[in-house]
ROKEZA-640245 format. One record per residue: x, y, z of N, C-alpha, C in turn; residue in one letter. Coordinates in steps of 0.2 Angstrom, whole numbers, padded with zeros to 4 digits, always signed. Atoms other than C-alpha are relative to their C-alpha. Layout:
BEGIN
XYZXYZXYZA...
end
This chain:
BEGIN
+0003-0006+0003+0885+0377+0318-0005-0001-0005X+0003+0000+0007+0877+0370+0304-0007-0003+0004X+0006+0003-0004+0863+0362+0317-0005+0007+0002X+0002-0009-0003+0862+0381+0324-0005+0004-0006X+0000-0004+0005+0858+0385+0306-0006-0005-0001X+0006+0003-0001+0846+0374+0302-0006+0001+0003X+0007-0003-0005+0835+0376+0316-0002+0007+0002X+0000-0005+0001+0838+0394+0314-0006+0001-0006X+0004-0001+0006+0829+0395+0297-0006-0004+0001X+0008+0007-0001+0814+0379+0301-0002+0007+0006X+0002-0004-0004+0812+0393+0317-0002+0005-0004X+0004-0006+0003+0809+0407+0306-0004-0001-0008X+0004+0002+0005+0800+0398+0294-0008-0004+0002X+0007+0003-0005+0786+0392+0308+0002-0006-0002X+0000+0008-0001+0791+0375+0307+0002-0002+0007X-0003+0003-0007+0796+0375+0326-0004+0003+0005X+0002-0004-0007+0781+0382+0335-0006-0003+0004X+0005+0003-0005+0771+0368+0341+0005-0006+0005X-0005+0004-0003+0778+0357+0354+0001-0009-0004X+0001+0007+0002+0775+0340+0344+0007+0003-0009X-0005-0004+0005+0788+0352+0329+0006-0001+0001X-0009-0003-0002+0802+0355+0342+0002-0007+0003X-0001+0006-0001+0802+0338+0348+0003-0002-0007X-0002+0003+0007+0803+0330+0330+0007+0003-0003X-0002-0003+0002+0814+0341+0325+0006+0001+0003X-0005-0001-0005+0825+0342+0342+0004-0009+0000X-0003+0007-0002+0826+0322+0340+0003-0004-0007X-0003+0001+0005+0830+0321+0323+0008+0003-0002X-0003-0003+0001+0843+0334+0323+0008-0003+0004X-0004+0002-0006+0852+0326+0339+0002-0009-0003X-0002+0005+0002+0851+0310+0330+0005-0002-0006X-0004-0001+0005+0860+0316+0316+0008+0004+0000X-0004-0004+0000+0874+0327+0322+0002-0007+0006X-0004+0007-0004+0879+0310+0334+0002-0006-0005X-0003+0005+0006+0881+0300+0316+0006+0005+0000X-0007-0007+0003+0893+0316+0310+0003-0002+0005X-0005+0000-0004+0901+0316+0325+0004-0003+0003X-0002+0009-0002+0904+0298+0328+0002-0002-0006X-0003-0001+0007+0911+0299+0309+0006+0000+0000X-0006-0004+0000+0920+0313+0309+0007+0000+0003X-0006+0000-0007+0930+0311+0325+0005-0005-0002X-0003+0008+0005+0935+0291+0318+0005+0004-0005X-0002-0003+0006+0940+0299+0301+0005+0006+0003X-0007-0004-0002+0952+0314+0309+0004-0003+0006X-0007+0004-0004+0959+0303+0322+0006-0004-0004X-0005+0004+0005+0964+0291+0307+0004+0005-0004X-0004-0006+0006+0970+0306+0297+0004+0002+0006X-0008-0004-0003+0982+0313+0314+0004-0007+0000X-0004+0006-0001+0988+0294+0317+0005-0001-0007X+0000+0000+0004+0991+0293+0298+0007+0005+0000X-0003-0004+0001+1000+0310+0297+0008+0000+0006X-0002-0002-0006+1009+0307+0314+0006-0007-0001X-0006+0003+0003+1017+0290+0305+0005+0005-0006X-0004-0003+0004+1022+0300+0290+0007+0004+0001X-0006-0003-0001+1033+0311+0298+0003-0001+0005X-0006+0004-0004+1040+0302+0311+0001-0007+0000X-0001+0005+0000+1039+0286+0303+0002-0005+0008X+0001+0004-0006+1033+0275+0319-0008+0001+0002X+0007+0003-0002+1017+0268+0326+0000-0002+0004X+0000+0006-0007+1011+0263+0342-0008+0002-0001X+0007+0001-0001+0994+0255+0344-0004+0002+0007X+0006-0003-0007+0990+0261+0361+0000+0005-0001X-0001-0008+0001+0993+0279+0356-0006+0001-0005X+0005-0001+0002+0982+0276+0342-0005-0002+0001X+0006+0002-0004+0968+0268+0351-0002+0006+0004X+0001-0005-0006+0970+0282+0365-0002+0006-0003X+0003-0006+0003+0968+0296+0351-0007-0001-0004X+0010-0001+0001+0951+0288+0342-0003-0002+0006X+0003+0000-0007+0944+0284+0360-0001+0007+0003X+0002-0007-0003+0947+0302+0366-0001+0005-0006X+0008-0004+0004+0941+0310+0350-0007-0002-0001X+0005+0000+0000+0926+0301+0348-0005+0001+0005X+0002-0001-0007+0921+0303+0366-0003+0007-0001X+0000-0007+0000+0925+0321+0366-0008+0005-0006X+0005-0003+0005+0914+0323+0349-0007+0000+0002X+0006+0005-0003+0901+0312+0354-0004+0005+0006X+0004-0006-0005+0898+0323+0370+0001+0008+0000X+0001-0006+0005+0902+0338+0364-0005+0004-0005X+0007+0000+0004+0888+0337+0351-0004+0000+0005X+0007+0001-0006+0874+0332+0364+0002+0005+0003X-0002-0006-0003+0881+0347+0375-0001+0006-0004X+0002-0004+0004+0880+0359+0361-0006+0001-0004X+0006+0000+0007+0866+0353+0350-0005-0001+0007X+0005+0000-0003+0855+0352+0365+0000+0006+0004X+0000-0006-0001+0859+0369+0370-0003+0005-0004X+0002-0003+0006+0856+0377+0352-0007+0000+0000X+0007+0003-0002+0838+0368+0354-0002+0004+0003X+0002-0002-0003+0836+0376+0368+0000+0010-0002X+0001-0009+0000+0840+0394+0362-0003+0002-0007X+0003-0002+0005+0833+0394+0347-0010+0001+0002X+0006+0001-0001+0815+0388+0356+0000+0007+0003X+0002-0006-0004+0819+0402+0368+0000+0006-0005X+0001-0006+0004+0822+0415+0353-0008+0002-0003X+0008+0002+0004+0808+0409+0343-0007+0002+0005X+0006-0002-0006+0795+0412+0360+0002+0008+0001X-0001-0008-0002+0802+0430+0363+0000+0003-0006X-0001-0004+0006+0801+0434+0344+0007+0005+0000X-0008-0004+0000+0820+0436+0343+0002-0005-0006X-0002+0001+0005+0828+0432+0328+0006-0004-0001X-0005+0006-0002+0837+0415+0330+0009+0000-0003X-0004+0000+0003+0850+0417+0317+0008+0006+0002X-0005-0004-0003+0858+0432+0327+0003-0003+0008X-0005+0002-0008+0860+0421+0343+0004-0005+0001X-0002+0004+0000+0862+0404+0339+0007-0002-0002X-0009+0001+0004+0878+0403+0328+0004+0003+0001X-0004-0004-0001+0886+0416+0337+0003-0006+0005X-0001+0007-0006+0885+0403+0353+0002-0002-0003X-0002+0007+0003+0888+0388+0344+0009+0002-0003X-0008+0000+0003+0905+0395+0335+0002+0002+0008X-0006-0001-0006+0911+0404+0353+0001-0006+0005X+0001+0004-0004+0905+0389+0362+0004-0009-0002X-0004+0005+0005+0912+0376+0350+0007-0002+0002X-0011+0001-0002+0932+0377+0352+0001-0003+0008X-0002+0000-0008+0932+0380+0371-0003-0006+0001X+0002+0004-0001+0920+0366+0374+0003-0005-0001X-0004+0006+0003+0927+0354+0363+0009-0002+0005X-0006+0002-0001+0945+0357+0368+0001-0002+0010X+0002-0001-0007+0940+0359+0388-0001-0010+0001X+0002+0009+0000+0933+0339+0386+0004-0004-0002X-0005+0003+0004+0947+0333+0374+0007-0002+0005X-0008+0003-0006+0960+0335+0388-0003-0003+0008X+0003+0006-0008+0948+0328+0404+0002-0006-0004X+0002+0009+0001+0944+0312+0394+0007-0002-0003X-0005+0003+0004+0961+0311+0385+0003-0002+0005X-0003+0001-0008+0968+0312+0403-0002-0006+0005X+0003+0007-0003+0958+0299+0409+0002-0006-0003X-0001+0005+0005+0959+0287+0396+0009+0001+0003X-0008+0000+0000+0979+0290+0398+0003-0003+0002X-0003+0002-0005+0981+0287+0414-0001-0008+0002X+0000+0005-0002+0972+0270+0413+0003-0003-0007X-0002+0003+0008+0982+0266+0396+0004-0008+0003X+0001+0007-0002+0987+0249+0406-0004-0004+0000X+0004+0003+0001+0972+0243+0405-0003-0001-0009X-0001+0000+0008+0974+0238+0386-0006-0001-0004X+0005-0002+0003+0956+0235+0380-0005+0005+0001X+0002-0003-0003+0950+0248+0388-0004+0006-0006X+0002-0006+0008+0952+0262+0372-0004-0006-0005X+0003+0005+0008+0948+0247+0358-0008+0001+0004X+0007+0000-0002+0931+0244+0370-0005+0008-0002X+0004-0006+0002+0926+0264+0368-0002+0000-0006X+0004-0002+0006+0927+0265+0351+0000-0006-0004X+0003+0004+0002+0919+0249+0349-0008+0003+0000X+0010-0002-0002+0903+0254+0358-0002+0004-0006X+0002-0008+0004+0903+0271+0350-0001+0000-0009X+0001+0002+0006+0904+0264+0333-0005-0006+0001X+0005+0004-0001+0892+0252+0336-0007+0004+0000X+0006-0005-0001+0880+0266+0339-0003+0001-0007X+0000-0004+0008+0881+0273+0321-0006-0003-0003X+0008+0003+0005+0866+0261+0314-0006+0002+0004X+0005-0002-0004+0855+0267+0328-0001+0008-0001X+0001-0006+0001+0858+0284+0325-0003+0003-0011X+0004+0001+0008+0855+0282+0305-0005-0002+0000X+0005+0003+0001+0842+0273+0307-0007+0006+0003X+0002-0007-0004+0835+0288+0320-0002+0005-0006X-0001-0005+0005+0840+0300+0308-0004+0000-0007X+0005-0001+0007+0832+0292+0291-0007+0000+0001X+0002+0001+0001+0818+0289+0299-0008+0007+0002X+0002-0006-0003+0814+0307+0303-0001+0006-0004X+0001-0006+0006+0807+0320+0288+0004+0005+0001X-0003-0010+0001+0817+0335+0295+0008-0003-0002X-0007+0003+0001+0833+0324+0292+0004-0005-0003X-0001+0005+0007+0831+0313+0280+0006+0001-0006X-0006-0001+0006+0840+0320+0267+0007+0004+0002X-0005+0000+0000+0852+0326+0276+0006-0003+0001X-0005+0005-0004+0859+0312+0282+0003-0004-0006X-0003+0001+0003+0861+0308+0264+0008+0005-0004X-0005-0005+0003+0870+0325+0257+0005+0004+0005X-0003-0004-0005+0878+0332+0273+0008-0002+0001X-0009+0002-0001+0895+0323+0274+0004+0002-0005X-0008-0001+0005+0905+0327+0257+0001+0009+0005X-0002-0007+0000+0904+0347+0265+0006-0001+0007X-0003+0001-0007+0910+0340+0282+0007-0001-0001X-0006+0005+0002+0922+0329+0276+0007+0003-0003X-0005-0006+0004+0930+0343+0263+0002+0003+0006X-0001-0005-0005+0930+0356+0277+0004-0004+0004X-0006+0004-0004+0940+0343+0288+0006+0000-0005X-0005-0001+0005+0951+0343+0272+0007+0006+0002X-0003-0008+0000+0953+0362+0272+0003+0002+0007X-0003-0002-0006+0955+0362+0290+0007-0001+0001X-0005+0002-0002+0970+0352+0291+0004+0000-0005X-0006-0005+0003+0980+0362+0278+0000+0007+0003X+0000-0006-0004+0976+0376+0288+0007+0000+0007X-0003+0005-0004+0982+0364+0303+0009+0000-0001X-0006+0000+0001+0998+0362+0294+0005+0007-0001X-0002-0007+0001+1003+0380+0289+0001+0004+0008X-0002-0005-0006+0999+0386+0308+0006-0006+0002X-0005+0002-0006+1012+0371+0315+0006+0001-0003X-0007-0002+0003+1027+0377+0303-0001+0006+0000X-0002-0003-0002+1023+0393+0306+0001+0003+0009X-0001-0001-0008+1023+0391+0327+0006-0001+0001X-0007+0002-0001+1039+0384+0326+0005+0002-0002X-0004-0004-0001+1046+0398+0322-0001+0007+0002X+0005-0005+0000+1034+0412+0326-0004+0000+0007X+0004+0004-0003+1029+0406+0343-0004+0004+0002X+0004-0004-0003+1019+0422+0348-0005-0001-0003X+0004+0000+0005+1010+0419+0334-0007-0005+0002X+0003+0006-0002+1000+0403+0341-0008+0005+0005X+0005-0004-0005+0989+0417+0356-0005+0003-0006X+0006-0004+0002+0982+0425+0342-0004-0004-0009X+0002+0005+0002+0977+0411+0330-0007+0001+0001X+0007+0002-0005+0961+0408+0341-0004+0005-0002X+0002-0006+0001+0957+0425+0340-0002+0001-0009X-0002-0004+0005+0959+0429+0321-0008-0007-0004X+0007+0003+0003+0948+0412+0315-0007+0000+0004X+0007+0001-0003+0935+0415+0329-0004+0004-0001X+0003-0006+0005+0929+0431+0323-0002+0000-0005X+0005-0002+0007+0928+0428+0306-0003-0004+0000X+0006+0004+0001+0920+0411+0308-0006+0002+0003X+0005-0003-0001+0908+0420+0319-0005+0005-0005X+0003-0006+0002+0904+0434+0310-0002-0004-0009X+0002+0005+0004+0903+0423+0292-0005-0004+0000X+0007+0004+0000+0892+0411+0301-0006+0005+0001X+0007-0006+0002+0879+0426+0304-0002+0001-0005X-0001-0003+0009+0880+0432+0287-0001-0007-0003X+0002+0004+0005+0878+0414+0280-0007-0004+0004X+0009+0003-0002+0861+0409+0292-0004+0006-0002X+0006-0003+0005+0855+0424+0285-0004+0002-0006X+0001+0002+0005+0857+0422+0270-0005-0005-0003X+0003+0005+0002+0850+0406+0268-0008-0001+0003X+0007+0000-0003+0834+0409+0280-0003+0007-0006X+0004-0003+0003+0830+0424+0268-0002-0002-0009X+0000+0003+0004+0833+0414+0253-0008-0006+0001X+0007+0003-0002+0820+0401+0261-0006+0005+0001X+0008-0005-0002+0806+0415+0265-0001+0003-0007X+0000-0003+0008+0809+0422+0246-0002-0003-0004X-0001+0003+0007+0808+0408+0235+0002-0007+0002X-0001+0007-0002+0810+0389+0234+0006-0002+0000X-0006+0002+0000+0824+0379+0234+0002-0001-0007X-0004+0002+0008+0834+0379+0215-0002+0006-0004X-0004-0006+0004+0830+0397+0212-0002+0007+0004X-0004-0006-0003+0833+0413+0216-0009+0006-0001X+0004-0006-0001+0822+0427+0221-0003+0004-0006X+0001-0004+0006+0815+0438+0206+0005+0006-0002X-0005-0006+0001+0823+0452+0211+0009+0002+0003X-0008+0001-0002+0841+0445+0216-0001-0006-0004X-0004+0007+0003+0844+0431+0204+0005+0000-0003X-0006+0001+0004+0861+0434+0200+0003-0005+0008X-0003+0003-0006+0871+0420+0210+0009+0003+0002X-0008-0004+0000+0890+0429+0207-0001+0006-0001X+0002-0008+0001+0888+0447+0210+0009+0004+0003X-0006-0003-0002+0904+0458+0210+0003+0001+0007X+0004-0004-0007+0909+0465+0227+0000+0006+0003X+0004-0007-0002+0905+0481+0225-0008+0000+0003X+0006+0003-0003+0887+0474+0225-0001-0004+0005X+0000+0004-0007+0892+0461+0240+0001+0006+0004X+0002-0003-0008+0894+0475+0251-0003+0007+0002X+0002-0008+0001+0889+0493+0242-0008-0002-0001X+0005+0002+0002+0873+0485+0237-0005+0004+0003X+0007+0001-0004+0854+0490+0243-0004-0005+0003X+0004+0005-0004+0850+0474+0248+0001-0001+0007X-0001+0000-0006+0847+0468+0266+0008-0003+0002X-0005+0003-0001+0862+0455+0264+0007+0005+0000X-0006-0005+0000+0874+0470+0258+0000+0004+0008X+0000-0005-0005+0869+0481+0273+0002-0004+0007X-0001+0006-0004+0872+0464+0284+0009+0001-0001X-0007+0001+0002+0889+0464+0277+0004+0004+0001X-0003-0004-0003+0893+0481+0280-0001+0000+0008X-0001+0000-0006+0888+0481+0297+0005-0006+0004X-0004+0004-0003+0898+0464+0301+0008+0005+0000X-0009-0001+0002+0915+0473+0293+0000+0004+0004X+0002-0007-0005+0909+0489+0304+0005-0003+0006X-0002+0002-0006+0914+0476+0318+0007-0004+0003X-0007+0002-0001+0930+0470+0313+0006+0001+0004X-0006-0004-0002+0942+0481+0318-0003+0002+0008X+0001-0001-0008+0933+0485+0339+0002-0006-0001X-0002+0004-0006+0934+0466+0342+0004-0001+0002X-0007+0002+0000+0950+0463+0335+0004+0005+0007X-0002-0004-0007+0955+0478+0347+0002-0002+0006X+0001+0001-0008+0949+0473+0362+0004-0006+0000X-0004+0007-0001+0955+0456+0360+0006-0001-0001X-0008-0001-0002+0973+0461+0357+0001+0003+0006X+0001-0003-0005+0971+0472+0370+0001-0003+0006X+0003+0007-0006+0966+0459+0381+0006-0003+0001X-0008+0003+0000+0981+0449+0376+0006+0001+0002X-0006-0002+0000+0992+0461+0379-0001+0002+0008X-0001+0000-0007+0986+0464+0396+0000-0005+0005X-0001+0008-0005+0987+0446+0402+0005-0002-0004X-0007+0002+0000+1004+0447+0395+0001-0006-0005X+0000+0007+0003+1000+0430+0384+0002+0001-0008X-0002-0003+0005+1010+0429+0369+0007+0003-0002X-0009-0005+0000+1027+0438+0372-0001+0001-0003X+0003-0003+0006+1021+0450+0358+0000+0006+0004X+0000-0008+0001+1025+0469+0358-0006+0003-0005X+0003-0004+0003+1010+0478+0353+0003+0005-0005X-0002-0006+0002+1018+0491+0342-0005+0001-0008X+0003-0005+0004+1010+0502+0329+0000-0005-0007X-0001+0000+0007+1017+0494+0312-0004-0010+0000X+0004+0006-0001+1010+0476+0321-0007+0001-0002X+0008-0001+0000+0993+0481+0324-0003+0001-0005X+0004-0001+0008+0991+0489+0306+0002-0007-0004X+0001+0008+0003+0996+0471+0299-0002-0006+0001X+0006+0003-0003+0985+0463+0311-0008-0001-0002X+0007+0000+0004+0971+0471+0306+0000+0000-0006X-0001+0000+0010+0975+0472+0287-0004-0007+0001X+0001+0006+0002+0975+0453+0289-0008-0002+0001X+0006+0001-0001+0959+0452+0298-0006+0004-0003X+0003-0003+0006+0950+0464+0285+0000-0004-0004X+0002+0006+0007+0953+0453+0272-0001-0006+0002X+0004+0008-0002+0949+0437+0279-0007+0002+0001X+0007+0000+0001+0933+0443+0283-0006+0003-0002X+0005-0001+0009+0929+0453+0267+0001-0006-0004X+0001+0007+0005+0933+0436+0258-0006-0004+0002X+0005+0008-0001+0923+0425+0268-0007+0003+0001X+0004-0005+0000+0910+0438+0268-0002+0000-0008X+0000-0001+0006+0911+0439+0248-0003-0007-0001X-0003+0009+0002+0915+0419+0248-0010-0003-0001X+0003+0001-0002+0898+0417+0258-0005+0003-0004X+0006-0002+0003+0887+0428+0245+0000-0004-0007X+0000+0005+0008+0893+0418+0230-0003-0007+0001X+0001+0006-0003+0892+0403+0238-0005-0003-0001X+0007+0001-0002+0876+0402+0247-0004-0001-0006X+0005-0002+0006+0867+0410+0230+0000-0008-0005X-0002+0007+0005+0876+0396+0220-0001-0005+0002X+0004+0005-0004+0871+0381+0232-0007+0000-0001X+0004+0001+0002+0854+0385+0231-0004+0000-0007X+0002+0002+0004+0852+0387+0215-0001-0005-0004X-0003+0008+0001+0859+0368+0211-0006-0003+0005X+0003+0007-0005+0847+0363+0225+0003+0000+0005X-0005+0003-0006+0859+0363+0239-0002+0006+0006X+0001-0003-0006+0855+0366+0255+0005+0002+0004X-0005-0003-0002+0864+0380+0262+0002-0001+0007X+0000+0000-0003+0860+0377+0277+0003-0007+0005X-0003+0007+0001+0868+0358+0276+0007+0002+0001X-0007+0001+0004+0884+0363+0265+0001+0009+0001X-0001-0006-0002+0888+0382+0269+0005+0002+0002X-0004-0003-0006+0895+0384+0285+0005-0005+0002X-0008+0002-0003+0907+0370+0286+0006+0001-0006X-0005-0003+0003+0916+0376+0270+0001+0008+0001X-0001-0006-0001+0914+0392+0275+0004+0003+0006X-0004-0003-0007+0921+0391+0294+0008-0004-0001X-0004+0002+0004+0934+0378+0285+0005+0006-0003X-0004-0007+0003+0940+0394+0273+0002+0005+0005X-0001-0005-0005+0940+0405+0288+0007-0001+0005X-0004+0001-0003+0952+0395+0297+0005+0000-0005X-0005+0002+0005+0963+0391+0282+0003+0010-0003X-0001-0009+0003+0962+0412+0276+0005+0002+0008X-0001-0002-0007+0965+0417+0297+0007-0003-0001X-0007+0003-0002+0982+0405+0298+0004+0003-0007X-0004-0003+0005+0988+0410+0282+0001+0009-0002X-0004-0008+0001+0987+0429+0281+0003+0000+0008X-0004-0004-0006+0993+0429+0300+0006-0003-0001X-0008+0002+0001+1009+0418+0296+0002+0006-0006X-0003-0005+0005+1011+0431+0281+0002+0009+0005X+0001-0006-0003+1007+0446+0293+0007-0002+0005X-0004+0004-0005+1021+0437+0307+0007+0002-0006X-0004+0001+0002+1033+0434+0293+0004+0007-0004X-0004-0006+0004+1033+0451+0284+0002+0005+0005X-0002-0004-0006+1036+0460+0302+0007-0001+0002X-0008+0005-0002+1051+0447+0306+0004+0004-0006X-0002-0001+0007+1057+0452+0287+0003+0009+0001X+0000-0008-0002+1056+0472+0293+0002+0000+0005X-0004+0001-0009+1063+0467+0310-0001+0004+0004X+0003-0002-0003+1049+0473+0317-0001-0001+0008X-0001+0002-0004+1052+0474+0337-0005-0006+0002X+0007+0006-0003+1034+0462+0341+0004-0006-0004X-0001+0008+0001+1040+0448+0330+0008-0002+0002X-0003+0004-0003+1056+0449+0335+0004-0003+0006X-0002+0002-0007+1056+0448+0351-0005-0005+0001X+0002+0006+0001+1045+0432+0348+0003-0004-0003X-0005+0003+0003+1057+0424+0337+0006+0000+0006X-0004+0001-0007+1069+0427+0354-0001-0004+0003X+0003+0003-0005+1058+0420+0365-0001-0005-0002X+0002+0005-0001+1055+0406+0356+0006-0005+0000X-0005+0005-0001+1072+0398+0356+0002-0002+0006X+0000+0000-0007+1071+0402+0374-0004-0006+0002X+0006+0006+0000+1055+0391+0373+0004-0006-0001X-0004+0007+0003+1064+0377+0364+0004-0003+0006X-0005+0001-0005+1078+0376+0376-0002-0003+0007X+0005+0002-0005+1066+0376+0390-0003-0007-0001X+0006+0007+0001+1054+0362+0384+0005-0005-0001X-0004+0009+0001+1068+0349+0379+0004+0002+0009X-0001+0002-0006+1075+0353+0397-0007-0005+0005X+0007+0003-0004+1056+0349+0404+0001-0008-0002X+0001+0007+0001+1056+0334+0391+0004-0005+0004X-0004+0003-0002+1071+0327+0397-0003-0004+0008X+0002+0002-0007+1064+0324+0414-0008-0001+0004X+0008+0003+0000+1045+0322+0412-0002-0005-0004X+0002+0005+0003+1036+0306+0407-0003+0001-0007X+0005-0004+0004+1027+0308+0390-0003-0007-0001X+0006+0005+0002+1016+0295+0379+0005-0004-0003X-0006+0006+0003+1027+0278+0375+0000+0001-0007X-0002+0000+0007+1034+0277+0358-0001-0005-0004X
end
């Protein structure tokens, strides 16, 4: 999203509208989201490896070969898969005078998770099943590390990407942080809440969506106002109350209200949905769905608020919002999402509210099931 976002704001800035612009621009960006990538991936494979001794004290080296080999894989083409998509839709918004920011980040966030995780289990399934052939994973994430000075090199060597290949990682690296306390709060609360896990996806995809709209437009009308380190004449307050984030007359405020306008249909439909493909064990009732959406209100009036403080305050420092933004922002989004819905889960259980507990049923059922399964399917050696 932060690629989406970028070339978002360089498109409505005219820096993308000769073919000798989209090229430079498509080839630096592609060069630099294949460093992140080929990073990132390394770095939370060592942090699951890491956490995966911690609490079950033990380590097997095929296992962690087979997890950084099928993360970097999956990141590595994942990225080329999305970030040459984004290229292409922002070129094509940018030609039909359509307004990059409203198409690009929407994609990029719906398109993100499913992608990624759709890849994650081919290549982890592959790599698996050839885990006899012992250098096989060390070999992957040799090469793919081996890549990294070509892609740096790539990347510094290219003005639209220069500097970001120097400031762009502590956002990443944080937001990986925040993720995986997020991470940890939803796997203590599935493991008692198991209905709770079907609408997880749901509660961070929305607000990360609708957040990330609201922070590429932000930052593109920040860019068409005023240079980078200060602020507009007539908006230069960087922390504004939020009476003013969302009652305001500015464009931004009227953005804010229209996102919150849209809280409450999608949530709808997408329980809705949920509940008609039965997914979830989860009883729709009355006192659910106002705790549902409660939750989902406030997730994304904060990240909505989070996102007008934020943005304003980055740029006035100098910092490009367009860099550092959206991965603290879709970061807080998951981390807000998993914690008010384990809240929203646990105060229904607390009122013996039929939906949660007749997911706290089912899930003992689950249990009981799954160590029967265990018992007689292969899993990953120990």
């Amino acid at each position: 999203m932060t690629l989406a976002a970028r070339l978002s704001t360089q498109a409505n800035l005219g820096n993308m509208d000769t073919t000798s612009e989209q090229w430079n621009m498509a080839a630096g960006n592609m060069a630099l989201i294949q460093c992140q990538a080929t990073v990132v991936s390394f770095l939370a494979s060592l942090f699951a490896v890491m956490m995966g001794y911690v609490t079950e004290s033990r380590f097997d080296t095929s296992n962690a070969l087979l997890l950084c080999a099928s993360s970097i894989v999956t990141a590595s083409i994942a990225s080329l898969l999305l970030g040459s998509l984004m290229v292409g839709v922002v070129i094509f918004s940018r030609k039909f005078h359509l307004n990059p920011d409203n198409i690009a980040t929407p994609i990029a966030a719906s398109l993100g998770d499913i992608t990624t995780l759709a890849l994650l289990a081919g290549i982890s399934s592959v790599l698996y099943q050839r885990l006899d052939i012992v250098w096989l994973s060390p070999l992957v994430v040799a090469v793919f590390l081996a890549f990294i000075p070509l892609w740096v090199y790539l990347t510094w060597k290219n003005p639209y990407t220069h500097d970001v290949l120097c400031t762009g990682w502590v956002p990443i690296i944080c937001a990986m942080g925040i993720s995986s306390v997020g991470g940890c709060i939803l796997d203590a609360a599935v493991t008692k809440f198991s209905g709770l896990a079907v609408f997880q996806p749901v509660i961070n995809g929305v607000g990360g969506n609708l957040v990330a709209i609201q922070s590429c437009k932000l930052s593109t009308l920040l860019a068409q106002r005023s240079k980078l380190g200060s602020h507009p004449s007539n908006d230069a307050q960087s922390c504004v109350d939020p009476c003013s984030a969302f009652c305001g007359k500015s464009s931004h405020a009227r953005t804010a209200r229209l996102l919150m306008l849209m809280v409450l249909p999608g949530h709808l439909i997408f329980v809705y949905s949920i509940q008609l493909l039965n997914a979830g064990n989860t009883v729709i009732t009355p006192i659910f769905l106002a705790c549902y959406l409660t939750a989902a209100l406030f997730q994304v009036a904060l990240l909505l608020y989070f996102a007008r403080c934020m943005i304003y305050c980055m740029w006035s420092r100098g910092i490009d919002p367009d860099n550092a933004a959206i991965p603290y922002l879709t970061a807080l989004g998951d981390l807000l999402g998993i914690a008010f819905l384990a809240f929203s889960f646990w105060f229904l259980y607390v009122i013996n509210d039929p939906s949660v507990a007749l997911t706290f049923e089912s899930h003992s059922d689950h249990l009981l099931a799954t160590t029967m399964v265990a018992a007689n399917t292969t899993t990953l050696p120990a």
